[in-house]
C-alpha angles and dihedrals in degrees: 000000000000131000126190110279093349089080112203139359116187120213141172123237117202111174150355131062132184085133099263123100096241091070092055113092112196145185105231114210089209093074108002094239116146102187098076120095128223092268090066078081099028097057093049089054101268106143121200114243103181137348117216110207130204127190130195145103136283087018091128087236122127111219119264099258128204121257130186108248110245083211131034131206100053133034133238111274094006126140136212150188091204137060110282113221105216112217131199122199115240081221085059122118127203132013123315117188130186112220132182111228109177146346131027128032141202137102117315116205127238110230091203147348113277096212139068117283099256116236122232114243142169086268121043119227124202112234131165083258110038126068115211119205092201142060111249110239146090155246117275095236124028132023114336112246138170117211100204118199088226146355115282111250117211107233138190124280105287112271108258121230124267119273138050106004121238111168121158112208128197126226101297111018123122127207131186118209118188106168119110119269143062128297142196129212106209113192121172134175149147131058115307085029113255106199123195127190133215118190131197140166132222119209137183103151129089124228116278108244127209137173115209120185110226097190103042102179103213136003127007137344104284109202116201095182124132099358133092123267127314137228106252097250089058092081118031116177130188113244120288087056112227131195140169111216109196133192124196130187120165094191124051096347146245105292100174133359118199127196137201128195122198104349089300118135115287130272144211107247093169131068142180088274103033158032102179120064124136127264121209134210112193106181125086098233145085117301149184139210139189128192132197132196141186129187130210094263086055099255113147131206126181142183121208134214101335102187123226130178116226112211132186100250084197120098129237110248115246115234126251114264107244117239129272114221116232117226111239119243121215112233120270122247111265108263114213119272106263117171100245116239105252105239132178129262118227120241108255113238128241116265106256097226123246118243115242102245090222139099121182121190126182147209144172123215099230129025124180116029139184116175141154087211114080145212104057136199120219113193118204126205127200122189102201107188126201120208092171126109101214126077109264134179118202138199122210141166138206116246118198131184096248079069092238106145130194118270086212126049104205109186138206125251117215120191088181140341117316141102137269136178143214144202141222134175135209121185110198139170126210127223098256121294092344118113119242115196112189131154151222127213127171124225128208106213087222133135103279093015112238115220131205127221116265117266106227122211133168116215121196118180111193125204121198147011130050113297 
């Protein structure tokens, strides 16, 4: 199942069948329940990308069985580029509504009227799909007629406003809807009423693409995400060159990203498991980078050739200043032999300490977050000022409360006094429906080391219902 940025949940299905997600009974890894259906994750927009079956004995799985549709025309978590034209059976009992539930607008379009062609007669009656041209009514005396101005034509099904869409349709009746978002197809019916839900997205847009540099060399975070190309020295890496490539899409959801990197064929950057790995980039050098994403309805979005500088990180070594020669004394004349006069040595005072000429301060983007779409990235900012004159070069590392530490430790180069900042990311899960709080600081391997406040953050994973 995939869901818009969250990329993909597994789950097990064990049993049902009837072709919508509510028949499907399955066992969910997050919390281990096995009581939840597949539309715990359809109704709350997850959309299935691919089923695995196994077949076998003595497994303790019933067999997927058939089932007869309550709608026809779309199937229960499918997903379109196109308008969906919603069908009702004429065998069908009971009421069936179509209801917008998320994503997109505009005016959806009705594919027929869902009532009967009116009939002219003497006497014009208003219905929701005639439009009489006179006032019904009569004279006060005779027989009572109405003179029309002109024959009522049966219409379409008025146009509904824009906005979500909410349309009830009889036994029989069909309705197209083409706007953007997701949609249910609520049909009930028996005594006590059953209801059963089909869900389906509708999707036009393509995902919307972004590069983000994960090693700037000097001065503050650059973001070369949803915008054109960018002149070279926008974006300046330490060698080995690292970038983020994301991929976002609210409706049906990213199914695969592709990169290319300088120019070369294009690669998968996506897999079953993840969308987020690092690239990297190892030359010192200019560079470019494309990305390509499509989403689960087949809509495509690229970005071509972003260009990046790649820099050594590494300082050259100063040389070594060359000798002075002393000028040779000649010895002094001997002075006659006297017996000193003992005096007394002053205490040395104590060293008065230098002040490390640095101050860190740290953030964290969100938080406080509740979701129902785990896992979460936290991205952490640290502002590390300078009030030194020298050149210095310093080397740092994240600390976060889990107690996980860099196996690396990169390091910030200062000319002068000023300021820089660095990033860090750190993509979590909850227990379900339980807060984590956790934290980020920054520390400066100086001596003596300079620390950062923590960077606080609340992390809430929900499992279930519809947010």
């Amino acid at each position: 199942m995939i869901r818009g940025q969250t990329g993909s949940h597994f789950v097990v299905v064990t049993q049902g069948g009837g072709g919508e997600a509510d028949g499907y009974t399955i066992t969910d890894p997050w919390d281990g329940s096995t009581t939840k259906t597949l539309g715990s994750y359809t109704n709350v927009g997850y959309n299935p990308l691919w089923i695995v079956t196994y077949n076998g004995a003595g497994k303790n799985c019933a067999r997927l069985v058939p089932g007869t549709p309550s709608v026809q025309g779309v199937k229960d978590g499918s997903v379109h580029q196109g308008g969906v034209t919603v069908s009702v059976p004429p065998s069908s009992s009971g009421d069936t509504t179509v209801q917008q539930v998320g994503g997109g607008s505009g005016t959806p379009s009705p594919a027929a009227t869902p009532t009967p062609t009116p009939t002219p007669t003497g006497t014009p009656t208003a219905t929701p799909t005639a439009i009489p041209t006179a006032t019904p009514g009569g004279t006060p005396s005779g027989t009572a007629t109405a003179t029309p101005t002109a024959t009522p034509t049966a219409t379409a099904a008025p146009t509904p406003a824009r906005g979500p869409v909410l349309v009830h349709l009889r036994p029989g009746a069909r309705y197209t809807v083409s706007a953007d978002g997701i949609y249910l197809v609520i049909s009930c019916a028996g005594s006590p009423p059953r209801c059963r839900i089909v869900k389906f997205t509708i999707d036009h847009t393509a995902p919307v693409l972004g590069l983000r540099p994960l090693n700037v060399h000097v001065g503050p975070i650059h973001t070369m995400a949803f915008r054109p190309a960018a002149a070279p020295a926008d974006v300046v890496l330490d060698r080995p060159g690292r970038l983020s490539l994301a991929a976002a899409d609210t409706l049906s959801g990213v199914a695969s990203v592709q990169y290319r990197l300088d120019g070369s064929d294009w690669t998968p950057y996506s897999d079953d498991v993840s969308f987020g790995r690092p690239l990297v980039a190892g030359t010192v050098g200019t560079h470019t980078v494309s990305i390509r994403a499509t989403d689960l309805a087949g809509n495509v979005a690229e970005l071509d050739d972003q260009p990046f500088q790649v820099v050594d990180s590494t300082p050259s070594p100063s040389p070594s200043p060359t000798p002075t020669p002393t000028p040779t004394r000649r010895p002094a004349p001997p002075q006659p032999t006297t017996t000193p006069t003992p005096t007394q040595t002053p205490a040395t005072p104590a060293p008065t300490p230098t002040p490390i000429p640095f101050r860190v301060s740290a953030t964290v983007d969100q938080t406080s977050v509740t979701t129902f779409s785990c896992p979460v990235t936290f991205t952490f900012t640290a502002t590390i000022t300078y009030t030194g004159s020298a050149p210095v070069q310093v080397p740092y590392t994240w600390l976060r409360s889990d107690g996980a530490t860099l196996s690396t430790n990169p390091s910030v180069s200062f000319t002068g006094p000023g300021s820089q900042q660095v990033q860090i990311t750190w993509q979590l899960s909850s227990d379900a429906n339980t807060t984590f709080t956790g934290w980020e600081q920054l520390k400066l391997l100086t001596s003596p080391a300079a620390l950062s406040n923590q960077a606080t953050f609340n992390l809430t994973c929900e499992v279930g219902g519809i947010p």
